[in-house]
DRENTORKOL-3810 file (N, C-alpha, C; in nm, 4 decimals):
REM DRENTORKOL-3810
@n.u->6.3377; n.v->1.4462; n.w->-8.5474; ca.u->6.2780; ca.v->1.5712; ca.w->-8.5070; c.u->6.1267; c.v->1.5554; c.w->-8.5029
@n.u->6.0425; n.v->1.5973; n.w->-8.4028; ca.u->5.9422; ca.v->1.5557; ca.w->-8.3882; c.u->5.8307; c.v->1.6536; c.w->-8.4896
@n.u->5.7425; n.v->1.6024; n.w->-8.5689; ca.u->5.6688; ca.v->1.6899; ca.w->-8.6267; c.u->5.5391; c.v->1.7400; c.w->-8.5847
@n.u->5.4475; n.v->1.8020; n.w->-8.6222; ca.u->5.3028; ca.v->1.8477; ca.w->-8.6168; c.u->5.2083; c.v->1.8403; c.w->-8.7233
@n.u->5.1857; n.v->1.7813; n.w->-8.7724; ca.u->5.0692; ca.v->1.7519; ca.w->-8.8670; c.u->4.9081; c.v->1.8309; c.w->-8.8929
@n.u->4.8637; n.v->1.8991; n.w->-8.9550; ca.u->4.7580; ca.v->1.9243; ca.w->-8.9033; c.u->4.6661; c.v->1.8354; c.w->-9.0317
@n.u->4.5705; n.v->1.8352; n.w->-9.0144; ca.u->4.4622; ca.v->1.7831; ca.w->-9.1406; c.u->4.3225; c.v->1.8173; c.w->-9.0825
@n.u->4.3022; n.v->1.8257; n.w->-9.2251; ca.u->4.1278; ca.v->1.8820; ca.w->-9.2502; c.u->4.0668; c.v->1.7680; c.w->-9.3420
@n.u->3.9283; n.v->1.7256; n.w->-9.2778; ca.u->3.8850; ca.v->1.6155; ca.w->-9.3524; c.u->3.7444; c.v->1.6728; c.w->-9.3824
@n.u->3.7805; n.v->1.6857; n.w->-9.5148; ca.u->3.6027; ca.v->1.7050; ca.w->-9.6018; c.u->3.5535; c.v->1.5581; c.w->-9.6102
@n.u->3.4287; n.v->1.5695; n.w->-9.5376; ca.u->3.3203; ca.v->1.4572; ca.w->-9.4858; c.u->3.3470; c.v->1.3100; c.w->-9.4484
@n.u->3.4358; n.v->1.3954; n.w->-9.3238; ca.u->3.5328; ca.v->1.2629; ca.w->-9.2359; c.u->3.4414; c.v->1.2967; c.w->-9.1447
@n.u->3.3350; n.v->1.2726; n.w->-9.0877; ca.u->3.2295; ca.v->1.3148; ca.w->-8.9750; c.u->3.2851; c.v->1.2511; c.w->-8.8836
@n.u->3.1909; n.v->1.3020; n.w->-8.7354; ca.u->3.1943; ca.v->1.2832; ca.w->-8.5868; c.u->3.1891; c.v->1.1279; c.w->-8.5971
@n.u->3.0346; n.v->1.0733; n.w->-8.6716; ca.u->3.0037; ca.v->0.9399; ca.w->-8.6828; c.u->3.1976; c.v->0.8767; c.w->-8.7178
@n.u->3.2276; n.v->0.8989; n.w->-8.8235; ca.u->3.3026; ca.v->0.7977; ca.w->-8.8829; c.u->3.4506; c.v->0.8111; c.w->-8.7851
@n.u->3.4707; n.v->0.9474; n.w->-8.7153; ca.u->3.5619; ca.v->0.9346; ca.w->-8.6439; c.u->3.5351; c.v->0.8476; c.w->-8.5281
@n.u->3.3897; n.v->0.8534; n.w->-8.4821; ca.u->3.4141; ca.v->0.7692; ca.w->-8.3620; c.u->3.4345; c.v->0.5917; c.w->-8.3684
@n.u->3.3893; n.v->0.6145; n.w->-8.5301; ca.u->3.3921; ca.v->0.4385; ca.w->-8.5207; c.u->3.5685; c.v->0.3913; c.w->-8.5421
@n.u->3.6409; n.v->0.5178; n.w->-8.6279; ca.u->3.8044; ca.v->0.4798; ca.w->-8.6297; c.u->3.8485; c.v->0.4913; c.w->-8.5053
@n.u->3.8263; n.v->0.5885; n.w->-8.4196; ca.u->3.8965; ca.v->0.5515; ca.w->-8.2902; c.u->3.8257; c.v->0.4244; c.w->-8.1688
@n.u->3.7234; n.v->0.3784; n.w->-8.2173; ca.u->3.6829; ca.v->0.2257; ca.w->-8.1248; c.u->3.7381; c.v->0.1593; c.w->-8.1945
@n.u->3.7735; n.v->0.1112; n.w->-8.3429; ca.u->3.8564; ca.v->0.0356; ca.w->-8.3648; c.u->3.9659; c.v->0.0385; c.w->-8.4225
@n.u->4.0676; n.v->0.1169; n.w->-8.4237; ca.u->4.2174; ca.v->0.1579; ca.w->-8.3858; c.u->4.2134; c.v->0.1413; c.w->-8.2874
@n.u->4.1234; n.v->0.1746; n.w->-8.2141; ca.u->4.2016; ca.v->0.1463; ca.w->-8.0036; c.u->4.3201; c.v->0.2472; c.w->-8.0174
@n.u->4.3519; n.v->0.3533; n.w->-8.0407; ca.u->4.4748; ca.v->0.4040; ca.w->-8.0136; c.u->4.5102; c.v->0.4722; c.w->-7.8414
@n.u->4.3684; n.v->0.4698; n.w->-7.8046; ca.u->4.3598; ca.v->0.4988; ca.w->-7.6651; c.u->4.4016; c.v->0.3778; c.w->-7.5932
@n.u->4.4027; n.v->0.3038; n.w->-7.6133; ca.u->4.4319; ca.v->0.1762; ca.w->-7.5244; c.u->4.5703; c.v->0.1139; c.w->-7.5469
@n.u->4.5537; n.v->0.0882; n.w->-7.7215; ca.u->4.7624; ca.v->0.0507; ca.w->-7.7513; c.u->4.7749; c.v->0.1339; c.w->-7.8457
@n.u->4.8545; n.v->0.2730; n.w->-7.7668; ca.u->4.9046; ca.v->0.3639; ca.w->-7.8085; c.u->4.9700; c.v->0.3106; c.w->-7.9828
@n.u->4.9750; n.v->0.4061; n.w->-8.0447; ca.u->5.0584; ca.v->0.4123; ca.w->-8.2053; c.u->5.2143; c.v->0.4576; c.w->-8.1784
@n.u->5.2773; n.v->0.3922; n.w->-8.2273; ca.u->5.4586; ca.v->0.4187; ca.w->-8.1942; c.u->5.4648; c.v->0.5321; c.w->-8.2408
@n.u->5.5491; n.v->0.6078; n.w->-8.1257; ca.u->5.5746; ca.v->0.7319; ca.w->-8.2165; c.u->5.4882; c.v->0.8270; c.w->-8.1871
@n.u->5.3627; n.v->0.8165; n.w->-8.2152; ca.u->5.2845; ca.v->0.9433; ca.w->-8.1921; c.u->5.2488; c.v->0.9822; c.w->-8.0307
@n.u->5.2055; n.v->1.0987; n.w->-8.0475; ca.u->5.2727; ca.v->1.1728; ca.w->-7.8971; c.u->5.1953; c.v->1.2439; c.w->-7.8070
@n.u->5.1211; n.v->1.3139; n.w->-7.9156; ca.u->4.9952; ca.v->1.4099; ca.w->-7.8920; c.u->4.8589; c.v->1.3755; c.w->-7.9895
@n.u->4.7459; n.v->1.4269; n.w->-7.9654; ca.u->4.6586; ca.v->1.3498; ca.w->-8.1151; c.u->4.5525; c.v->1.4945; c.w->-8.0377
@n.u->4.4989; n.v->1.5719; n.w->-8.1084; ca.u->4.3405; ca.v->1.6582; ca.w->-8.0713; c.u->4.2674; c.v->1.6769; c.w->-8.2203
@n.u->4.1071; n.v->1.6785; n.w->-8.1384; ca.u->4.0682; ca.v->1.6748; ca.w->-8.2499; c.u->3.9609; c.v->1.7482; c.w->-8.2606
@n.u->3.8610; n.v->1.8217; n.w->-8.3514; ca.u->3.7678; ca.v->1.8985; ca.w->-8.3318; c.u->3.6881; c.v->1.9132; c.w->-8.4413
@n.u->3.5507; n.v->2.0105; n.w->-8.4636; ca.u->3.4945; ca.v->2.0009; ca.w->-8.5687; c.u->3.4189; c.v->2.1515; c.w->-8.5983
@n.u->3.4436; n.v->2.2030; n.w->-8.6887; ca.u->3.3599; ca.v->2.2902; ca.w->-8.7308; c.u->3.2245; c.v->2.2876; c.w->-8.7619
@n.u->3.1239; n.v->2.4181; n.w->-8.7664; ca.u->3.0275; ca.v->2.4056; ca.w->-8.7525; c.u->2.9198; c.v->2.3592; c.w->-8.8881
@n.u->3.0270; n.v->2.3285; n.w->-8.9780; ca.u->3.0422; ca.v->2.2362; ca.w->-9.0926; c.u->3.0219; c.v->2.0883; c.w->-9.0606
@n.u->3.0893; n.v->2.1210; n.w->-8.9660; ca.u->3.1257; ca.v->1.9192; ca.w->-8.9676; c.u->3.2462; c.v->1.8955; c.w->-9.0123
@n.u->3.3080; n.v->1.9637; n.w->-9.0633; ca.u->3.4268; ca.v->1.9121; ca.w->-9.1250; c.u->3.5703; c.v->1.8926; c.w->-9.0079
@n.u->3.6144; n.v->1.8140; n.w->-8.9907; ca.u->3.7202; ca.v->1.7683; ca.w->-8.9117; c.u->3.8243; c.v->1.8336; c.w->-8.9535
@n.u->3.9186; n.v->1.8915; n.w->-8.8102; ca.u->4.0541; ca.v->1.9367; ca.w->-8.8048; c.u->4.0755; c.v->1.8856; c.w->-8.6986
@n.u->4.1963; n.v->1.8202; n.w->-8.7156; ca.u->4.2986; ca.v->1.7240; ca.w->-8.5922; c.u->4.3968; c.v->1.7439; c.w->-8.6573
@n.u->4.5173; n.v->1.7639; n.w->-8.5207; ca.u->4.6433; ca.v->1.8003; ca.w->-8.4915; c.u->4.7232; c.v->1.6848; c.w->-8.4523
@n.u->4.7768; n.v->1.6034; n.w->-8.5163; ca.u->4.8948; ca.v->1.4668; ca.w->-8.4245; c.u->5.0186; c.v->1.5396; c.w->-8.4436
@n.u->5.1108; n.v->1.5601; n.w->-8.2967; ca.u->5.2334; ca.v->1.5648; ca.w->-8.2853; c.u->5.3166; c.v->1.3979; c.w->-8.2858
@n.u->5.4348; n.v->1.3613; n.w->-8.3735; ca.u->5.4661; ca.v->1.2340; ca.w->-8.4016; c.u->5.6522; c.v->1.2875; c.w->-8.3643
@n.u->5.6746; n.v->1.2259; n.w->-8.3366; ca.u->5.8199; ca.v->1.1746; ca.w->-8.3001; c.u->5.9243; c.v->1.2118; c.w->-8.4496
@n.u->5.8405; n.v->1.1618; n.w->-8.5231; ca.u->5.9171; ca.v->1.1842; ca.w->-8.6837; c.u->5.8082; c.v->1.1434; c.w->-8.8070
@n.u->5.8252; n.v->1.2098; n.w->-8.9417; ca.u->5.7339; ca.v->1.1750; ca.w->-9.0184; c.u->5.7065; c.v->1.0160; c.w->-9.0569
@n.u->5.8345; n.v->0.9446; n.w->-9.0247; ca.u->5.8369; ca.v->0.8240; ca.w->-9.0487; c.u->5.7681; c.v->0.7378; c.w->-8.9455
@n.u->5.7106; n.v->0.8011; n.w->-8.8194; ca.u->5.6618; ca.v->0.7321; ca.w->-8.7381; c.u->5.5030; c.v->0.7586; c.w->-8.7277
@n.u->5.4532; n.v->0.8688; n.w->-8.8081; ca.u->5.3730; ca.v->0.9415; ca.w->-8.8690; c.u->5.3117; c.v->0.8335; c.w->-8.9293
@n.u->5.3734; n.v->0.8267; n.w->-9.0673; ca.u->5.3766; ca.v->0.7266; ca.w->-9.2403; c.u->5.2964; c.v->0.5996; c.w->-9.1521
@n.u->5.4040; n.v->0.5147; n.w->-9.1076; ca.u->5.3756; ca.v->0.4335; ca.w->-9.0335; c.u->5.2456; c.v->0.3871; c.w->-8.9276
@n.u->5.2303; n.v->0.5117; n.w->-8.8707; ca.u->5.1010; ca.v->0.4889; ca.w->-8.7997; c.u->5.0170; c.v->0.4846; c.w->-8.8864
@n.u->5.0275; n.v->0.5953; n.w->-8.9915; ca.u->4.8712; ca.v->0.5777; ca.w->-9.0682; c.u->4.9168; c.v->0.4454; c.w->-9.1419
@n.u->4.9788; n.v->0.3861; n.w->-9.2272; ca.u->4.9728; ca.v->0.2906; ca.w->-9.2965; c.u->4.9691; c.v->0.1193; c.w->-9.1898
@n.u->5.0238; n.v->0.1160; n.w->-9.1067; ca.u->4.9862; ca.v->0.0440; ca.w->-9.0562; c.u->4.8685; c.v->0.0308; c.w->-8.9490
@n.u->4.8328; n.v->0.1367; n.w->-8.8943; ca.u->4.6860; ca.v->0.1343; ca.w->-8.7982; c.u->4.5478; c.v->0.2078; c.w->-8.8960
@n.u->4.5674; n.v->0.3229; n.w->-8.9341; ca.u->4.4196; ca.v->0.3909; ca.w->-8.9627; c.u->4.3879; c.v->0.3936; c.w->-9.0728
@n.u->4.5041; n.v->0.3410; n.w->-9.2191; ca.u->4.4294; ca.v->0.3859; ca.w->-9.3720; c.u->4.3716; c.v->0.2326; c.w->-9.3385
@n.u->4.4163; n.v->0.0839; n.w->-9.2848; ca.u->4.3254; ca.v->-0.0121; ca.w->-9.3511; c.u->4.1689; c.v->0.0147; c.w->-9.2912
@n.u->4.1512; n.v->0.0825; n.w->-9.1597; ca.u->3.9957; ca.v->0.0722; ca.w->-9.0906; c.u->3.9731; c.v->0.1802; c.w->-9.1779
@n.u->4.0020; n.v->0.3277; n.w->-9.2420; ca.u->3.9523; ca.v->0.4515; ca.w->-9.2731; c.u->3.9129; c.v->0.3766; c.w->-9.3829
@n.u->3.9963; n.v->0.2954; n.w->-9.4664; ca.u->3.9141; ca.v->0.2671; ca.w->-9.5794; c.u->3.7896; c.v->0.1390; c.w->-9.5976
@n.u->3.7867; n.v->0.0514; n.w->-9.4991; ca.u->3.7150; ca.v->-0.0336; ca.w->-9.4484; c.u->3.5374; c.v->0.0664; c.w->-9.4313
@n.u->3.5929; n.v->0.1756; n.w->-9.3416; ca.u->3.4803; ca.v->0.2358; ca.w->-9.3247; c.u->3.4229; c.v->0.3535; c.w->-9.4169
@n.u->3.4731; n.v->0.4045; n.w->-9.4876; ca.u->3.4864; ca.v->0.4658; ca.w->-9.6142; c.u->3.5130; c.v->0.6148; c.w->-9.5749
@n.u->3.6233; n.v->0.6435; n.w->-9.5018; ca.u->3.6597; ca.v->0.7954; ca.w->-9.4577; c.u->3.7359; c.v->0.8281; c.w->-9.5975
@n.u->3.7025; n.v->0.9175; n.w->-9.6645; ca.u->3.8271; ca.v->1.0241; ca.w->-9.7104; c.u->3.9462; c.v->1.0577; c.w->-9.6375
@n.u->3.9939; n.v->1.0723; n.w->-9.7537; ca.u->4.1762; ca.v->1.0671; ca.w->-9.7032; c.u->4.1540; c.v->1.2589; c.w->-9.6834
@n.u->4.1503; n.v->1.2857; n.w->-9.5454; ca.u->4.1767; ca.v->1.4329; ca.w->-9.5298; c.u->4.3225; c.v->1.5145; c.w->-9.5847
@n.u->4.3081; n.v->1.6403; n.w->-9.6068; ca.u->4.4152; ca.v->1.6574; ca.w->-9.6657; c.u->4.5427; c.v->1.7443; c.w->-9.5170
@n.u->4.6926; n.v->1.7107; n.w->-9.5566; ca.u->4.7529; ca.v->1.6895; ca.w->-9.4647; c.u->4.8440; c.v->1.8342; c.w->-9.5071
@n.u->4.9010; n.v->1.9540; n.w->-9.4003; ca.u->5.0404; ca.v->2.0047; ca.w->-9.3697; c.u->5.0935; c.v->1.9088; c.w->-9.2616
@n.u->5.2060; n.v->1.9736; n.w->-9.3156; ca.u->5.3260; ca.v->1.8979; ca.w->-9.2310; c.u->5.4438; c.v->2.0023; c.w->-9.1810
@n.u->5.4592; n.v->1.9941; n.w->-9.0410; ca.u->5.5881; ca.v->2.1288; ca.w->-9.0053; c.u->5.6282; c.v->2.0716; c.w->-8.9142
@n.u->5.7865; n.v->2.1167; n.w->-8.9228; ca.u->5.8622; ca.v->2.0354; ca.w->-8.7789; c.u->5.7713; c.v->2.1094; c.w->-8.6729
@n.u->5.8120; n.v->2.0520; n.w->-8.5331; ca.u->5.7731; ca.v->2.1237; ca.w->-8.4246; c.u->5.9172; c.v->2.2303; c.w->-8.3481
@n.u->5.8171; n.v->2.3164; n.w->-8.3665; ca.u->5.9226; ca.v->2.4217; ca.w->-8.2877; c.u->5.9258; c.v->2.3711; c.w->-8.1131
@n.u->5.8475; n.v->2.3300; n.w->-8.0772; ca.u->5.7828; ca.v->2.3625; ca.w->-7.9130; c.u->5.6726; c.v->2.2972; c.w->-7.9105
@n.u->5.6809; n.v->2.1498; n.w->-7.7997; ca.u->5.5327; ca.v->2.0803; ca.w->-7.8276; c.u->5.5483; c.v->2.0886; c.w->-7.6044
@n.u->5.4173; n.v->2.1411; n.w->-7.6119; ca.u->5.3964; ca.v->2.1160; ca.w->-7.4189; c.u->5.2725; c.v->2.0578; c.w->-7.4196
@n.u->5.2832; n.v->1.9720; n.w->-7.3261; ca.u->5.1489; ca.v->1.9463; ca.w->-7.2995; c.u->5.1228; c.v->1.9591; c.w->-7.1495
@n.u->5.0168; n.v->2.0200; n.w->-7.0788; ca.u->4.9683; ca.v->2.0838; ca.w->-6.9747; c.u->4.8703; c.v->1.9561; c.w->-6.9290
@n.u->4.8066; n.v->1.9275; n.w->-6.9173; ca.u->4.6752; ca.v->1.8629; ca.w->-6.8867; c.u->4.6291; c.v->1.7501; c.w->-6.9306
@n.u->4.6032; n.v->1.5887; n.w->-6.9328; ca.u->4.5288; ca.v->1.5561; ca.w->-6.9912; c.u->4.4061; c.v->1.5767; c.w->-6.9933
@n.u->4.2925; n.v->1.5164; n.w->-7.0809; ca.u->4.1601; ca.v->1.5269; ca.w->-7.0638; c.u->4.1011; c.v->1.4118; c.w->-7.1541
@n.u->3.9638; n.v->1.3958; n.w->-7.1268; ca.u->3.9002; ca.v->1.2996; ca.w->-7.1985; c.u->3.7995; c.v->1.3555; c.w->-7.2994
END
């Protein structure tokens, strides 16, 4: 069952996100499993991103095998995570 994740990262900044997604590459070789990924920032700074995943186990997986070894390489905090099945995932549009 595919889930929705949301997380909030206290002083996971713009900086440190952009350096995990140049090196994860998840834009280039996609993460198994995951489906959807958005991400945004309050006027805090503080990060909220949404990944829709296939299953929590494909979830687990992405982070343990692609983003905790660079998050901790680069010294991100572990944001804190809900977790809810998905009722209804659409996606309309891509964008960059």
């Amino acid at each position: 069952m595919p889930i929705m994740a949301i997380f909030t990262g206290n002083g996971f900044t713009k900086d440190m996100y952009g350096r995990l997604r140049q090196e994860v590459g998840w834009e280039t070789e996609a993460i198994d499993g995951w489906m959807m990924h958005v991400v945004g920032f309050d006027e805090s700074g503080e990060l909220h991103m949404i990944n829709i995943c296939e299953s929590r186990e494909k979830m687990r997986e992405g982070f343990v095998n692609r983003l905790i070894p660079v998050m901790q390489k680069i010294g991100i905090p572990e944001p804190r995570a809900e977790i809810y099945p998905a009722h209804n995932v659409n996606v309309f549009k891509t964008t960059d």
